[in-house]
KELUM-561687 format. One line per 8 residues: number of its first residue (from 1); their letters; for each residue x, y, z of C-alpha. Coordinates in steps of 0.001 Angstrom, whole numbers. Example, Ala and Ser with C-alpha at 12.3 -4.5 7.8 and 13.67 -1.06 7.14 Angstrom:
2
1> AS> 12300 -4500 7800 ~ 13670 -1060 7140
END
This chain:
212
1> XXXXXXXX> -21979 12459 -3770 ~ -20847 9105 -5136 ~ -19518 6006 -3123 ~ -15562 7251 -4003 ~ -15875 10854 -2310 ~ -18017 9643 482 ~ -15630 7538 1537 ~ -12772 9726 1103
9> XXXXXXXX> -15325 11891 3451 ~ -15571 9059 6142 ~ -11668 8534 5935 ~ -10468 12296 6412 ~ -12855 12225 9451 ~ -11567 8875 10528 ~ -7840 9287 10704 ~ -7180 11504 13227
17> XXXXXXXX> -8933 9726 16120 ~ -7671 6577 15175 ~ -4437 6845 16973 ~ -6705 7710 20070 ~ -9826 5274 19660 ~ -8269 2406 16988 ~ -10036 1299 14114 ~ -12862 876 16345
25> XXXXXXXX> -16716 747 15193 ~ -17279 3806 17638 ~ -14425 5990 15685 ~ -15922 4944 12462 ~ -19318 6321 13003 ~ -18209 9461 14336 ~ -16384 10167 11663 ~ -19384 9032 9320
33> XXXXXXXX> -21528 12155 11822 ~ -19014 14372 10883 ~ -19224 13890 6974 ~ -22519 13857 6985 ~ -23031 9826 6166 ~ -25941 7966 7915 ~ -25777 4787 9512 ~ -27321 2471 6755
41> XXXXXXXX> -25132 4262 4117 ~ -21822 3422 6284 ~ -23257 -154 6064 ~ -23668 311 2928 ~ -19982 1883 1830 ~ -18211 -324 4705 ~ -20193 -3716 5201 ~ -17216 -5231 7150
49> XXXXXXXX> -17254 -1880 9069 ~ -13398 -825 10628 ~ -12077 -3415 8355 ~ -13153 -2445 5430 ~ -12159 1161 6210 ~ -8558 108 6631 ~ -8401 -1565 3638 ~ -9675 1480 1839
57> XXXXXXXX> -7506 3612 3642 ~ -4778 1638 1802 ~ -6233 2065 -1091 ~ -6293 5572 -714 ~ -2724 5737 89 ~ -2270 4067 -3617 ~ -4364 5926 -5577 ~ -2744 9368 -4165
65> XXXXXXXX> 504 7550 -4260 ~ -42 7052 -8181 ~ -1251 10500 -9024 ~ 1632 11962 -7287 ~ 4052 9934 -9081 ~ 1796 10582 -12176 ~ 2497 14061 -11746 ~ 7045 13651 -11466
73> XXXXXXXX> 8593 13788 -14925 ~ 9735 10541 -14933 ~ 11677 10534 -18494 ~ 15787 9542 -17597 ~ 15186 8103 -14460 ~ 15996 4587 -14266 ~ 13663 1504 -13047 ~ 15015 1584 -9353
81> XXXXXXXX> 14650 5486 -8931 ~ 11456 5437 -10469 ~ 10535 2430 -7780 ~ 12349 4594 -4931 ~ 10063 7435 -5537 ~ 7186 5834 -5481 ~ 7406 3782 -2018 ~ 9188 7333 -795
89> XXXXXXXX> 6229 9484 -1725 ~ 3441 6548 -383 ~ 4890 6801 3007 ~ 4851 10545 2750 ~ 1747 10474 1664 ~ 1191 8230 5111 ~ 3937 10365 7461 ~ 629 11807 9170
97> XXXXXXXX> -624 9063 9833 ~ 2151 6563 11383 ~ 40 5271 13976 ~ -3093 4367 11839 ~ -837 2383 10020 ~ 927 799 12588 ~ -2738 119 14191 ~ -3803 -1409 11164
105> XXXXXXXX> -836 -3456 10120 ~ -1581 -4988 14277 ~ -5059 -5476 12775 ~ -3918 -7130 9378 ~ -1526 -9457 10970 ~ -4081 -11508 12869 ~ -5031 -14709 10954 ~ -9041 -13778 10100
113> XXXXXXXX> -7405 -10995 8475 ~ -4072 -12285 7212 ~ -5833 -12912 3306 ~ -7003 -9347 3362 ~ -3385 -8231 4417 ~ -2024 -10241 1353 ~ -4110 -8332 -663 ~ -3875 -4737 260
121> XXXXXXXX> 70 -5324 354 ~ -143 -6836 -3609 ~ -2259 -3685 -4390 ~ 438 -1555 -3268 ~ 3140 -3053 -5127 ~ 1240 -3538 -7799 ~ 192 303 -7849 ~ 3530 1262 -7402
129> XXXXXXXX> 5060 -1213 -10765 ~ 2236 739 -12567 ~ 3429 4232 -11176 ~ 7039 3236 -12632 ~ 5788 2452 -15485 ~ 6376 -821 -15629 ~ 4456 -2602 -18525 ~ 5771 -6056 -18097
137> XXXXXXXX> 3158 -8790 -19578 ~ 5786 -12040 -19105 ~ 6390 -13842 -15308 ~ 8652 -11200 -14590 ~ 5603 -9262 -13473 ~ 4505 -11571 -10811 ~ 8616 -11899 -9407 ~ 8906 -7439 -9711
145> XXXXXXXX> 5922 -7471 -7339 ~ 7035 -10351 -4957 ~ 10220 -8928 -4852 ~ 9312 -5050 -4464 ~ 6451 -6595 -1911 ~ 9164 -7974 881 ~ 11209 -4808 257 ~ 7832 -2053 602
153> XXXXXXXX> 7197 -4462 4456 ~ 10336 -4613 5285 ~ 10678 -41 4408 ~ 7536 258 6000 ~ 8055 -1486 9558 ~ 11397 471 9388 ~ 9756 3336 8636 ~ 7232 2892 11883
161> XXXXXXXX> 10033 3236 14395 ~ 11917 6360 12371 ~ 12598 9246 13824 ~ 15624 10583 11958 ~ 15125 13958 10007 ~ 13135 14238 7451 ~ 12827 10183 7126 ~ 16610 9651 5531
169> XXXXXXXX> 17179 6460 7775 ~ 14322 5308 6479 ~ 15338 6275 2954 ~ 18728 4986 2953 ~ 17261 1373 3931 ~ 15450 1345 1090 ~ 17884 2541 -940 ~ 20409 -449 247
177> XXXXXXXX> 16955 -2997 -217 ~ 16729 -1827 -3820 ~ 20720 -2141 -4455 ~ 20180 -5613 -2858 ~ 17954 -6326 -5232 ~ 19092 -4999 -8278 ~ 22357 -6914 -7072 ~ 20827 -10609 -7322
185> XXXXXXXX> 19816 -11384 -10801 ~ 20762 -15028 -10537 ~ 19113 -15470 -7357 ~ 15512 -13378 -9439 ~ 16403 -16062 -12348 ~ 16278 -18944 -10228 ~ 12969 -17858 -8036 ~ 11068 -17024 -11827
193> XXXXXXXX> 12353 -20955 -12611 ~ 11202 -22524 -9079 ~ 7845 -20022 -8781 ~ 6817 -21421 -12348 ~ 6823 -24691 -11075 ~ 4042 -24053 -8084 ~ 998 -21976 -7787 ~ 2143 -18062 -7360
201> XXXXXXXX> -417 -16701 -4904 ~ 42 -13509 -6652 ~ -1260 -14531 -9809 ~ -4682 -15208 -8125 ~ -4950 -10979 -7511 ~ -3393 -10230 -11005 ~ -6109 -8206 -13066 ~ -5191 -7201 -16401
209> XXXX> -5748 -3376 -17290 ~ -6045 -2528 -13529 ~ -6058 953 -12164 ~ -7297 2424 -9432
END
């Protein structure tokens, strides 16, 4: 069983307790018992323990988020809807597990862990340019994702507190952050003119040929 399924393994058993017990060291392990993992190979496949299994449980959300999108025909649909269906179908993807996320994003936000947070949210955005299809090379790849990166926070803490049917609040707010968006190109021209001019923290996680 390689490192990739195992902790897909660890994960599935992970998730539904963590709403009960937290991204605690405790849950983790049972959930390792129940896949069949030993204690040295949890070390081994999360050496930060709880926090390393919440940043693979983003990571998780991407790579399904991807293949989904993988799988839409794509062909006619322009940049934003393409966008728009992939933040849509990661927090579908999530929709059964709200409060892991909202546990985690409590866990993320506290300063030891704020780098990691930066991190895991670039890897979304990032997965999600490369789900559109986006094959930018120029800065505009580095402004897409900060852009699309306030706009997938600001959808998902909406998203936390959402109770309308079948998520449409939360889907007409990011409908109206997208129009926002598409709406400002003077204000994206000036932030690619005053970002080239400082350090882009972004361009530190930029890997060419990425995929995940």
């Amino acid at each position: 069983m390689d490192d990739i399924v195992q902790r897909d393994a660890v994960l599935a058993g992970l998730l539904p307790n963590v709403a009960f017990d937290g991204w605690s060291a405790a849950a983790l392990l049972a959930a390792a018992r129940r896949a069949g993992v030993d204690e040295a190979e949890l070390a081994r496949l999360f050496p930060r323990g709880p926090i390393d299994a919440i940043a693979w449980f983003s990571h998780w959300a991407d790579r399904r988020a991807m293949e989904t999108v993988a799988a839409q025909k794509l062909e006619g649909m322009r940049v934003g809807e393409r966008i728009a269906l992939a933040v849509r179908t990661r927090l579908d993807l999530l929709a059964p597990h709200r409060e892991a996320v909202r546990r985690a994003l409590a866990l993320l936000a506290l300063p030891l862990n704020a780098p990691l947070g930066l991190r895991l949210l670039y890897d979304t955005v990032d997965a999600l340019w490369y789900a559109a299809g986006d094959t930018a090379a120029d800065f505009s790849f580095y402004t897409k994702r900060g852009l699309l990166a306030g706009i997938y926070a600001a959808t998902t803490l909406y998203w936390l507190d959402d109770r309308s049917p079948d998520g449409s609040a939360t889907e007409a707010f990011l409908a109206r952050r997208l129009a926002e968006s598409a709406s400002l190109p003077r204000l994206r021209a000036r932030l690619e003119r005053a970002l080239d001019a400082v350090p882009n923290p972004f361009r530190l996680f930029r890997m060419p040929g990425r995929r995940l």
